[in-house]
C-alpha positions in Angstrom: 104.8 63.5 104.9 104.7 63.7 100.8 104.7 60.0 99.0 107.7 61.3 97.4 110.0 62.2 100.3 113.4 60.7 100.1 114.4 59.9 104.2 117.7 59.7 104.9 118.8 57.9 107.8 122.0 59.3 109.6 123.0 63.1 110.2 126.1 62.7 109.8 128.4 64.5 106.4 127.4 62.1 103.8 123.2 62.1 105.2 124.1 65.9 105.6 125.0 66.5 101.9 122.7 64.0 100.6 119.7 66.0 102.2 120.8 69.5 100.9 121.8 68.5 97.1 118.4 66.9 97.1 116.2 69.5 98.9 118.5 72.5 96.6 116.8 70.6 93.2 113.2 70.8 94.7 112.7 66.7 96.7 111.3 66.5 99.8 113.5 65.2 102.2 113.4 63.7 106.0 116.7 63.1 107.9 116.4 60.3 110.6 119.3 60.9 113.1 119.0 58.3 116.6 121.3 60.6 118.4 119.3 63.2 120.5 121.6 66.0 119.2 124.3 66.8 116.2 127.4 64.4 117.3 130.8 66.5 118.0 133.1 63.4 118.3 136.6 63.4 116.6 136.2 61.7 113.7 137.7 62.4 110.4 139.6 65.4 109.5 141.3 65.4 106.2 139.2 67.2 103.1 140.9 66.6 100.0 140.8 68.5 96.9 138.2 67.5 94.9 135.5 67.1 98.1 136.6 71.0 98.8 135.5 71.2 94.9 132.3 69.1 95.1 131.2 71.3 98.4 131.6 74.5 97.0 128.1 73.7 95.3 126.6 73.3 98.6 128.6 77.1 99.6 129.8 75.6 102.8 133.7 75.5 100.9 134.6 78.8 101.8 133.3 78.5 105.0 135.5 74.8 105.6 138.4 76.6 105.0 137.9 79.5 107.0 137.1 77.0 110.0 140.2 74.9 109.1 144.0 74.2 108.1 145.0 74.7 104.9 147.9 71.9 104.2 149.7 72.8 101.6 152.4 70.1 102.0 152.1 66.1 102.9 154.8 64.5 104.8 156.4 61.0 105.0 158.7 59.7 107.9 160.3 56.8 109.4 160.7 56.8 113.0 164.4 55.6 112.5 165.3 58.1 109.2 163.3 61.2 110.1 162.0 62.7 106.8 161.3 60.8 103.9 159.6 62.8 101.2 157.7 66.1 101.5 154.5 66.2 98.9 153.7 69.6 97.4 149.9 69.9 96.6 150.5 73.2 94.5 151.4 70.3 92.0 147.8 69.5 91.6 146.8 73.8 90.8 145.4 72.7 87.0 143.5 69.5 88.2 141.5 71.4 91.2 139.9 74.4 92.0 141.4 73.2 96.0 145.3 71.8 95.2 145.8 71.5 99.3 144.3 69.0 102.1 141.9 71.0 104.5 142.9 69.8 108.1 139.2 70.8 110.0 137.0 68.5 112.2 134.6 66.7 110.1 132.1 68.0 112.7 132.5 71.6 111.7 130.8 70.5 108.3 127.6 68.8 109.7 127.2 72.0 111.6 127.3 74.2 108.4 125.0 71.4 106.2 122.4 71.3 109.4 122.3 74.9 109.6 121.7 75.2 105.6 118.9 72.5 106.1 117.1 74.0 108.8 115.9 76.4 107.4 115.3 74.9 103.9 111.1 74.6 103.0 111.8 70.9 101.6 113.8 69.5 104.8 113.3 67.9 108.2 115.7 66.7 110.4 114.4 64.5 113.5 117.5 64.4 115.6 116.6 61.4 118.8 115.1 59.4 116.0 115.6 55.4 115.9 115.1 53.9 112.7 114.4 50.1 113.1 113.4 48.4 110.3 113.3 50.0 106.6 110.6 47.7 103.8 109.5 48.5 100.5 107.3 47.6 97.6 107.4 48.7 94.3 105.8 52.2 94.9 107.9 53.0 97.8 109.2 52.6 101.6 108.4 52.2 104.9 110.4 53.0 107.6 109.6 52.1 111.4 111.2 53.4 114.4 111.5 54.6 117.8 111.3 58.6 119.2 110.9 59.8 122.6 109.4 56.2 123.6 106.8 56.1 120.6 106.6 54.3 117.7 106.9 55.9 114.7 106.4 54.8 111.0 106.6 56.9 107.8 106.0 56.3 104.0 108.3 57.8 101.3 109.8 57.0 97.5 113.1 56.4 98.3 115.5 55.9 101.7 119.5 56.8 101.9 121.5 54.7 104.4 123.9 56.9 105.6 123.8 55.7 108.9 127.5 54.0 109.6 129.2 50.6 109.7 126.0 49.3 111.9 123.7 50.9 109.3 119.9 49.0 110.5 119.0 50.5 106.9 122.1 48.1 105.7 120.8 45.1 107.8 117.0 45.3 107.0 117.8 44.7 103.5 119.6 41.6 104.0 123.0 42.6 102.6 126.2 41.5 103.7 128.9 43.5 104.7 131.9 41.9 103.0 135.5 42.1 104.1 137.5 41.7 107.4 138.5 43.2 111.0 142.2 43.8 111.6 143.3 42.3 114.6 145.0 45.1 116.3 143.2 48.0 117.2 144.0 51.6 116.7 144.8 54.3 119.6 143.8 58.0 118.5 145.1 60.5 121.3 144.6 64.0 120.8 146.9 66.7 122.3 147.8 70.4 122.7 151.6 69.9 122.5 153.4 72.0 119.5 155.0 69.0 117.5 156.4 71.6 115.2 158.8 72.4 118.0 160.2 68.6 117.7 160.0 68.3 114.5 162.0 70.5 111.9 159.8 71.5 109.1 156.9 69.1 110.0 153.4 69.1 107.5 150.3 69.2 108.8 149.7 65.8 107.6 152.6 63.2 108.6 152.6 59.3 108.4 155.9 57.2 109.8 156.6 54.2 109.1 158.0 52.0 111.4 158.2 48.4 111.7 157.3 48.2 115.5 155.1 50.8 116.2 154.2 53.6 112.8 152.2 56.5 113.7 150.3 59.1 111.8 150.2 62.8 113.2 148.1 65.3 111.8 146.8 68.7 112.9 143.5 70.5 113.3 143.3 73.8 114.6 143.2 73.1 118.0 145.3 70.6 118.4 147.4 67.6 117.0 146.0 64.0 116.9 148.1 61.1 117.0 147.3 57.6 115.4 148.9 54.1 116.8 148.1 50.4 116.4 147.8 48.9 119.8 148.1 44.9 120.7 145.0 42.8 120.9 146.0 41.0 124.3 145.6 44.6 126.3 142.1 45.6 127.4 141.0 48.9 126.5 141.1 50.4 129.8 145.1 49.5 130.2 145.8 51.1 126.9 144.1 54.4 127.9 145.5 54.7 131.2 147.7 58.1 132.1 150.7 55.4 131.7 150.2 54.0 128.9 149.2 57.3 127.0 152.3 58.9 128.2 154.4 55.8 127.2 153.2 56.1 123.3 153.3 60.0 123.3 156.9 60.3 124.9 158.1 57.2 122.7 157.4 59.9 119.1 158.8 62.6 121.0 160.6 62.8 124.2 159.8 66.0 126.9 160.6 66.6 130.4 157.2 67.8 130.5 154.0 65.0 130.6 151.6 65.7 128.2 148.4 66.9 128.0 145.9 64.9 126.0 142.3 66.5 125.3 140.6 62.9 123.7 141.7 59.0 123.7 139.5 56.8 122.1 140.2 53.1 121.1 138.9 51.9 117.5 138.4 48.3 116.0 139.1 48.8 112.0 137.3 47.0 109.3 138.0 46.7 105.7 134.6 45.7 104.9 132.2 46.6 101.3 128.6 46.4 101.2 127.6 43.0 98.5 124.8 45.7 97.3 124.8 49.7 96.7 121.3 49.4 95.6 118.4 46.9 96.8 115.2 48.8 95.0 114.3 51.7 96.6 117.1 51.0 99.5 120.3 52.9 98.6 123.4 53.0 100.9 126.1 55.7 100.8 128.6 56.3 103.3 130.2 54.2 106.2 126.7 51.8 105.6 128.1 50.8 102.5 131.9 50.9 102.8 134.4 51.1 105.6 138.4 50.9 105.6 141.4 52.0 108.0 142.2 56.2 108.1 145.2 55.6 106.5 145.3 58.2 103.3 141.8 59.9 104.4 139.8 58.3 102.1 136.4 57.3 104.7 134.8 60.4 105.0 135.7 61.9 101.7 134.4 59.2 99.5 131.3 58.8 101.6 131.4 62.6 100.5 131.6 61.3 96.9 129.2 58.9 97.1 126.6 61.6 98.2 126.9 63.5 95.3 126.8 60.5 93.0 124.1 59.1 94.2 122.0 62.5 94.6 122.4 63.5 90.9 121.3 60.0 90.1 118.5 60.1 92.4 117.6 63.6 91.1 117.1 62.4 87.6 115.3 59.5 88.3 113.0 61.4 90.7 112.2 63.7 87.5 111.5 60.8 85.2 114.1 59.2 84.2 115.0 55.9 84.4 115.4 54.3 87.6 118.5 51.7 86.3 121.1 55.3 86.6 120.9 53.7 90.7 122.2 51.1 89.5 125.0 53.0 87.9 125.4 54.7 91.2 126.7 51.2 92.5 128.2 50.3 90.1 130.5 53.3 89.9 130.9 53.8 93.7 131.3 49.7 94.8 134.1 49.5 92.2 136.0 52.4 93.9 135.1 51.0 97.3 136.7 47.6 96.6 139.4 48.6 93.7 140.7 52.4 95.2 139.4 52.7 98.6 139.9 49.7 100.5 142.6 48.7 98.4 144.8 52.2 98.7 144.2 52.2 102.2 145.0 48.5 103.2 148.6 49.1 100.6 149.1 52.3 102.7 148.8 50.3 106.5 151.2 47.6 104.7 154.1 50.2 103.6 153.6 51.8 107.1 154.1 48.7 109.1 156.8 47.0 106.4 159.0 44.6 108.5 161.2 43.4 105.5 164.3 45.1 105.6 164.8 44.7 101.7 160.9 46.0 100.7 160.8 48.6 103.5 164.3 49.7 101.9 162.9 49.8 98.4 159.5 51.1 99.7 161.5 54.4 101.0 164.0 54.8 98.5 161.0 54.8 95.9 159.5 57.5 98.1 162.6 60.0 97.4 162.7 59.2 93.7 158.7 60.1 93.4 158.9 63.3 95.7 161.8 64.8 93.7 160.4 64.3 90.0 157.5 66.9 89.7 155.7 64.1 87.3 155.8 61.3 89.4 154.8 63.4 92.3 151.5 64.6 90.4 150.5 61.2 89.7 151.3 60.5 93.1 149.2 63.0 94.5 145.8 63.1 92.0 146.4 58.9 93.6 146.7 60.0 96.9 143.8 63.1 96.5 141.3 60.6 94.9 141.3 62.8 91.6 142.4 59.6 90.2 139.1 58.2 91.7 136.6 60.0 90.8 138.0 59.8 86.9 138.0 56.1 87.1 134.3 56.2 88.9 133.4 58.4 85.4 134.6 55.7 82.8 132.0 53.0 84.3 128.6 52.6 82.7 
């Protein structure tokens, strides 16, 4: 393997993307994924406009929304009110190339970003791949690891942490993970029942509010999924019993029927920011270097942002130029982490679960007044795309 491969460690969208802007512009690069084969779990799902922008340079855009829903419309609820405020994304037409959310399965894009890399003359992917510990010195890394029951080591000039909240990339350097663990836990249930039949005129991406138990409901071609927070004090196995699954399911909507769920899985939530982006030749991108609740969509897609940042910066540098544009890199992304990301998404969880009567009244009544002014709703919604993001990521040098 060339001195100046960049590895990536994780296969997952951000690695994915990393790997393929890199290996377009001519670097070597080596994905490092543990699991033996691409994951298809149900992870995120939301694409917002300016990530269906950014992709289109990697031509998988046109493909993503071929494979997906094209939401055209967000939705706010309360469980008690019914509809709140409908969002119209055609608001955003001069802003993006993409003024919709794309509901898909974030696994539909590794597929087409593994697929492009495959076959690519500058990139390897070893899928079943352990990375264990990650050094460096000043004219590059070392990376040591585990595959098929041998020990492996390679040498390159740079390595990309994109491999999630547990990142070993993230913990061989020594950096903290900063933040906190919400103490309730959060139920995803997927299912094949219409909620379009329940509810009149319903988006394809819905939050409700609700002081005792708020939900979000959004759809993916195949099905719905359904989002609650579920009580510390009930083991896992309780809260995904047929029971219990039935109970949260027929409290959103009643049937005669039972439902029929396809996937339950239970998730403990962080809002956590790595203290470092950059540790010399270490850079982390992704989940490795930031983590927050679902609420608004914002995990995958700025883990999507960060690839590209950090890529072009990494590009440049790997052509000659000077090596402190990485620190820009963290600069720019850490900021949005901590100031837009985990801040948006922690404000969102709070308005959901409001149990003051007075600020959950002002709270919805601001909703109506910003969904039926076309200007408030565009700031609104470059907020709530992360336009607003990536503008304020721009202004820091």
């Amino acid at each position: 393997m060339a001195a100046s491969t960049v590895f990536i460690v994780g296969a997952g969208p951000v690695g994915l993307a990393s790997a393929l802007l890199l290996a377009d512009a001519g670097i070597p690069v080596h994905v490092l994924e543990r699991s033996p084969e691409q994951p298809r779990d149900m992870r995120a799902s939301t694409f917002h406009p300016p990530t269906l922008d950014m992709l289109t340079r990697l031509g998988v855009t046109e493909e993503l929304v071929g494979a997906g829903l094209v939401a055209a419309h967000t939705q706010q609820w309360d469980r008690q009110e019914g509809l709140i405020a409908d969002f119209d994304l055609s608001l955003l037409a001069g802003e993006t190339r993409h003024p919709f959310r794309l509901q898909c399965e974030q696994w539909k894009l590794t597929d087409m970003l593994a697929q492009r890399l495959s076959g690519h003359p500058l990139a390897t992917i070893s899928l079943g791949t352990e990375v264990t510990d990650v050094d460096q010195d000043e004219d590059g890394v070392t990376l040591r690891g585990r595959c098929g029951g041998e020990t492996v080591s390679h040498r390159g000039s740079y390595v990309v942490g994109a491999d999630g909240a547990w990142s070993t990339v993230r913990q061989s350097a020594g950096i903290a993970f900063e933040g906190y663990t919400y103490p309730e836990r959060f139920l995803f249930i997927s299912t094949d029942f219409e909620y379009a039949e329940r509810f009149t005129g319903i988006s394809y991406v819905n939050y409700f509010s609700d002081p005792d138990e708020w939900c979000v409901l959004l759809r993916v071609p195949s099905m719905w999924r359904v989002l609650f927070p579920v009580a510390t004090d009930i083991d896992d196995k309780a809260l995904l019993a047929d029971d219990s699954i039935e109970s949260h399911l027929q409290r959103l909507a009643t049937r005669p029927a039972p439902y029929r769920t396809i996937h339950r899985t239970i998730y403990r939530v962080h809002q956590r920011v790595a203290a470092r982006f950059r540790h010399g030749r270490i850079l982390l991108a992704g989940d490795a270097a930031h983590i927050n609740n679902p609420l608004g969509g914002m995990g995958m897609n700025g883990g999507v942002h960060d690839a590209f940042n950090l890529s072009d910066k990494l590009i440049e540098v790997l052509r000659g130029g000077d090596p402190a544009l990485l620190d820009r890199y963290e600069r720019q992304r850490r900021s949005i982490a901590i100031e837009y990301i985990n801040a948006g998404t922690a404000q969102n969880k709070k308005h959901l679960e409001e149990r003051d009567p007075a600020a959950r009244r002002q709270h919805l009544d601001q909703l109506r007044r910003t969904a039926a002014d076309p200007g408030l709703a565009r700031t609104y919604l470059r907020q709530s795309s992360m336009l607003d993001a990536l503008r304020q990521a721009a202004e820091i040098h």
